[in-house]
Backbone bond lengths (Angstrom), bond angles and torsions (degrees), N, CA, C in turn:
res aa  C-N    CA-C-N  psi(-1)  N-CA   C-N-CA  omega(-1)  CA-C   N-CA-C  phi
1 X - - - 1.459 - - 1.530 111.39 -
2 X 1.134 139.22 -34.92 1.586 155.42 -99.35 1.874 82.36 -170.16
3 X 0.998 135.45 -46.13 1.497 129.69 173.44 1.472 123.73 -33.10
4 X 1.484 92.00 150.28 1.955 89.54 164.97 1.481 93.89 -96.04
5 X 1.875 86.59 167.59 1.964 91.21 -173.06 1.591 91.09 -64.88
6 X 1.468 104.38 -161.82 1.544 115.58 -170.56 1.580 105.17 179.17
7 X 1.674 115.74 122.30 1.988 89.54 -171.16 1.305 63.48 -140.53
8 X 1.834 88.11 140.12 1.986 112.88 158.08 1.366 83.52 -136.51
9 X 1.821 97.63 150.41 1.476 125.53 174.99 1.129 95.60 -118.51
10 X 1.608 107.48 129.82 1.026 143.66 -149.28 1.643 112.39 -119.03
11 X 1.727 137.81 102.33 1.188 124.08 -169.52 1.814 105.62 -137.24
12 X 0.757 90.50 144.25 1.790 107.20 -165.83 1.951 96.76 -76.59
13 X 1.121 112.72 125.17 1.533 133.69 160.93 1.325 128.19 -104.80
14 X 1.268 111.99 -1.93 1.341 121.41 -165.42 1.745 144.92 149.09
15 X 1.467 99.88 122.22 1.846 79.84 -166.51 1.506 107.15 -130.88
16 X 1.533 114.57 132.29 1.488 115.25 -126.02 2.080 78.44 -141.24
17 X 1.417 127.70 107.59 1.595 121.98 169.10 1.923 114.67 42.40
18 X 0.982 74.29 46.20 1.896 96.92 177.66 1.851 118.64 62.72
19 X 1.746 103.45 22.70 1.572 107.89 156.54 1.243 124.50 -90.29
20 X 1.223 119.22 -179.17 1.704 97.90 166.48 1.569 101.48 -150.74
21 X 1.676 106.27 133.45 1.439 97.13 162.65 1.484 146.41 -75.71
22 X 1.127 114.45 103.88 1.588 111.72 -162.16 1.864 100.75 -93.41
23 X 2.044 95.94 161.96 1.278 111.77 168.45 1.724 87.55 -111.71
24 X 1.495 104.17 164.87 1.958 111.76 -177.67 1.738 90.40 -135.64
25 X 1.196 125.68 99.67 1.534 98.30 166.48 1.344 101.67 -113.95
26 X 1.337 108.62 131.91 1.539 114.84 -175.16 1.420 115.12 -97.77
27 X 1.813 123.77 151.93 0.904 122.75 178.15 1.539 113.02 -104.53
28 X 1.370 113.85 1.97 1.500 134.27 -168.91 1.457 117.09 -134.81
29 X 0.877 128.31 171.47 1.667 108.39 172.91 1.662 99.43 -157.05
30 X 1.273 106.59 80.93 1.665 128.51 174.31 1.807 102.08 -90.77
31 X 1.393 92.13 148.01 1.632 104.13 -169.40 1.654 98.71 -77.59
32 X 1.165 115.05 138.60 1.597 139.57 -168.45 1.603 110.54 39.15
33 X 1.637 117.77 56.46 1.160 125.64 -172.37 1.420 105.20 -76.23
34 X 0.940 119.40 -70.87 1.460 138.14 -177.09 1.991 95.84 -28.67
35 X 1.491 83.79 -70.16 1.875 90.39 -165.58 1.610 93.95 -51.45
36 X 1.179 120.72 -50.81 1.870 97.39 -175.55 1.385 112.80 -64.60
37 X 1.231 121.66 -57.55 1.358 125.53 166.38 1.610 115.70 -5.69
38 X 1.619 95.12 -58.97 2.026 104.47 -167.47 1.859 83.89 -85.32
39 X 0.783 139.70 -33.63 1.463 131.65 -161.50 1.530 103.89 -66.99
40 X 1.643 102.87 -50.58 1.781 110.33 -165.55 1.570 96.01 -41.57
41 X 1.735 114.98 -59.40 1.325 128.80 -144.26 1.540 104.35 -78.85
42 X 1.511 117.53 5.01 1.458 104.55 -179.33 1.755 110.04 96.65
43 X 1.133 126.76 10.51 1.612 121.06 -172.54 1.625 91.38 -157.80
44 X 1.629 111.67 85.78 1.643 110.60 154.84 1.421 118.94 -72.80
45 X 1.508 108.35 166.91 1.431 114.37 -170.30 1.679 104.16 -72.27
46 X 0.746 112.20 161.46 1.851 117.85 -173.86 1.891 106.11 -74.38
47 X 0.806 116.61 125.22 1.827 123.99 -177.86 1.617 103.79 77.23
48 X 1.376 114.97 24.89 1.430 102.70 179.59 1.893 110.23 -91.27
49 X 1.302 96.75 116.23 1.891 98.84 -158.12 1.827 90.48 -79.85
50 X 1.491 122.45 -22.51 1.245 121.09 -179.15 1.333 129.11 -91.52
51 X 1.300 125.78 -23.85 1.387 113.93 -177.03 1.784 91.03 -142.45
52 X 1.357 123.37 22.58 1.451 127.48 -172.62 1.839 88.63 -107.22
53 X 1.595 95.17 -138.51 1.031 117.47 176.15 1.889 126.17 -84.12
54 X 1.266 109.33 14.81 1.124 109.35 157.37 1.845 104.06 92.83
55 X 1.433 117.31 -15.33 1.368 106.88 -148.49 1.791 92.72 -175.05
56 X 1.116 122.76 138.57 1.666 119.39 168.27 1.515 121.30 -33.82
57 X 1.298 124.47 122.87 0.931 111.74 -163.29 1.181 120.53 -99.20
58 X 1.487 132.51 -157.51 1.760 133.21 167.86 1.291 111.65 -39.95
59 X 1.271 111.48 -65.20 1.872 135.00 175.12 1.441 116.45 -14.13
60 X 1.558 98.60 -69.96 1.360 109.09 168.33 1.365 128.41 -82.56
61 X 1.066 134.18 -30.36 1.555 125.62 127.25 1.635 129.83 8.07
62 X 1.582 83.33 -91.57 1.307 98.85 172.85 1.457 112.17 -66.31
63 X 1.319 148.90 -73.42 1.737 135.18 175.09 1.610 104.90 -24.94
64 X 1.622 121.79 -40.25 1.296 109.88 -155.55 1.599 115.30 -56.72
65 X 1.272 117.08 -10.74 1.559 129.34 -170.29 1.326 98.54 -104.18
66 X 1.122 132.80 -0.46 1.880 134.00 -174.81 1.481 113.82 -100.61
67 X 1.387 106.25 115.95 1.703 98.55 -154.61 1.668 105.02 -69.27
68 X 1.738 111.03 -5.47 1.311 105.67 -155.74 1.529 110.50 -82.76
69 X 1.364 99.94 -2.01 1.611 114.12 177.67 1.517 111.31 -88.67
70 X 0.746 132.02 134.14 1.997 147.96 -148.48 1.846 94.47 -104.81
71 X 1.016 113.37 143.93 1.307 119.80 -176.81 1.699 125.24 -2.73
72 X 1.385 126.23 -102.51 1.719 121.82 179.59 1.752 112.23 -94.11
73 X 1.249 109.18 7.40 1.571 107.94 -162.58 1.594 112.24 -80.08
74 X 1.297 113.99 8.17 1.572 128.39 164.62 1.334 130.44 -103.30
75 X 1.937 88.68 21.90 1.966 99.26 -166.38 1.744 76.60 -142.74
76 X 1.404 115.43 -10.40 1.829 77.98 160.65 1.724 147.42 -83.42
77 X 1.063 107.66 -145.61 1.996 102.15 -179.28 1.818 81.17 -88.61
78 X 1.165 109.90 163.82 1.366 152.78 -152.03 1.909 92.99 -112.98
79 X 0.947 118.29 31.43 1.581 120.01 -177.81 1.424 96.58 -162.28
80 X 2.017 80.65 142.33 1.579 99.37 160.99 1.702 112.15 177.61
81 X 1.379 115.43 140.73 1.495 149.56 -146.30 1.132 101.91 -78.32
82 X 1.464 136.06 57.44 1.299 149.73 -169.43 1.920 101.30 -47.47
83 X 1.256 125.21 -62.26 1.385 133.16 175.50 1.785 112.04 -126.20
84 X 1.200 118.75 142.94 1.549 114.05 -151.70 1.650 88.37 -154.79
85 X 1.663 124.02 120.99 1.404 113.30 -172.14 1.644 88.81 -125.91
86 X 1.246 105.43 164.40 1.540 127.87 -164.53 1.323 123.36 -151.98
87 X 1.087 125.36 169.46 1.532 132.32 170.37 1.731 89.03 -127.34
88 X 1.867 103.79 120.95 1.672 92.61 159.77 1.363 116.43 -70.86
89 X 1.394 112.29 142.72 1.860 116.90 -177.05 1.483 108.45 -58.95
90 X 1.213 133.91 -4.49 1.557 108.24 -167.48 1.498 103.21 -142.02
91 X 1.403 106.13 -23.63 1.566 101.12 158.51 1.221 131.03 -108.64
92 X 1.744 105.12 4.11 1.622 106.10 -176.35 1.668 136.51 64.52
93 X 1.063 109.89 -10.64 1.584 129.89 156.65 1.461 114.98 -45.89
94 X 1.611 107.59 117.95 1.477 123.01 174.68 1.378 100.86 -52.52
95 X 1.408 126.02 107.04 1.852 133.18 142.81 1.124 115.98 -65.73
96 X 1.404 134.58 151.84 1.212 125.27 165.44 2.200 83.33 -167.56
97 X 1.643 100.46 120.99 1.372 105.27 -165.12 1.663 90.19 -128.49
98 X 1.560 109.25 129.57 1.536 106.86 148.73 1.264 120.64 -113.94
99 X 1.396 107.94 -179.42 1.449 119.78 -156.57 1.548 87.26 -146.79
100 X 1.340 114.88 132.76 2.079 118.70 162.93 1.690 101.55 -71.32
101 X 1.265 117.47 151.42 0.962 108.63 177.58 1.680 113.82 -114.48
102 X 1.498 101.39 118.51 1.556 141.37 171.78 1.950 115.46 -39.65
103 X 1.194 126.15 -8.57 0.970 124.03 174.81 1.705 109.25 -113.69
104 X 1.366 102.63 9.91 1.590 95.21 177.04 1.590 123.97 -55.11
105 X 1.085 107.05 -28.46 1.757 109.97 175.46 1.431 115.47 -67.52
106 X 1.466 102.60 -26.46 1.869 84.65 169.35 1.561 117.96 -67.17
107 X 1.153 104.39 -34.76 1.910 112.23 161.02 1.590 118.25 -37.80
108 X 1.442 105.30 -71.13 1.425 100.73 162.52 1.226 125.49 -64.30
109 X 1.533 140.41 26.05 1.381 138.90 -178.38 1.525 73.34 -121.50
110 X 0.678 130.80 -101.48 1.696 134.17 -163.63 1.224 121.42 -42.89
């Protein structure tokens, strides 16, 4: 009620035993946008204990028996910041940092 607005565009990559791979590109950058964002519409992020299902879900469950998954990385949140751009605060220099993204093997499990 009391919120600032907040808009992420939202595009489908993939839908894998009733998950789905999403892109989030935001035009705002509000703290746990995304996770409410997917929550409002009926589809939280997968292991989200806060605005998901409350508790680990099927997802990780099910991977937890799949050897192709590497130690705890099938019990985290279901998000991550593939490219992330910035202004540094004190010198003002365009950042712009990526990261590979670490949950690709649940893709290939599903």
């Amino acid at each position: 009620k009391n919120g600032n607005p907040a808009v992420t565009h939202v595009s489908g990559l993939g839908h894998f035993k009733g998950y789905a791979y999403i892109e989030c590109v935001l035009e705002t950058g509000r703290t746990h946008q995304i996770r409410v964002h997917m929550q409002s519409i009926g589809h939280p992020l997968v292991n989200d204990v806060i605005y998901g299902l409350g508790e680990q879900d099927d997802f990780a469950k099910t991977l937890e028996n799949e050897q192709k998954i590497a130690g705890d990385r099938h019990k985290k949140l279901g998000l991550h910041a593939a490219k992330v751009w910035m202004r540094h605060p004190l010198s003002g220099e365009e950042l712009i940092l990526e990261s590979a993204c670490d949950f690709l093997a649940w893709i290939e499990v599903l």
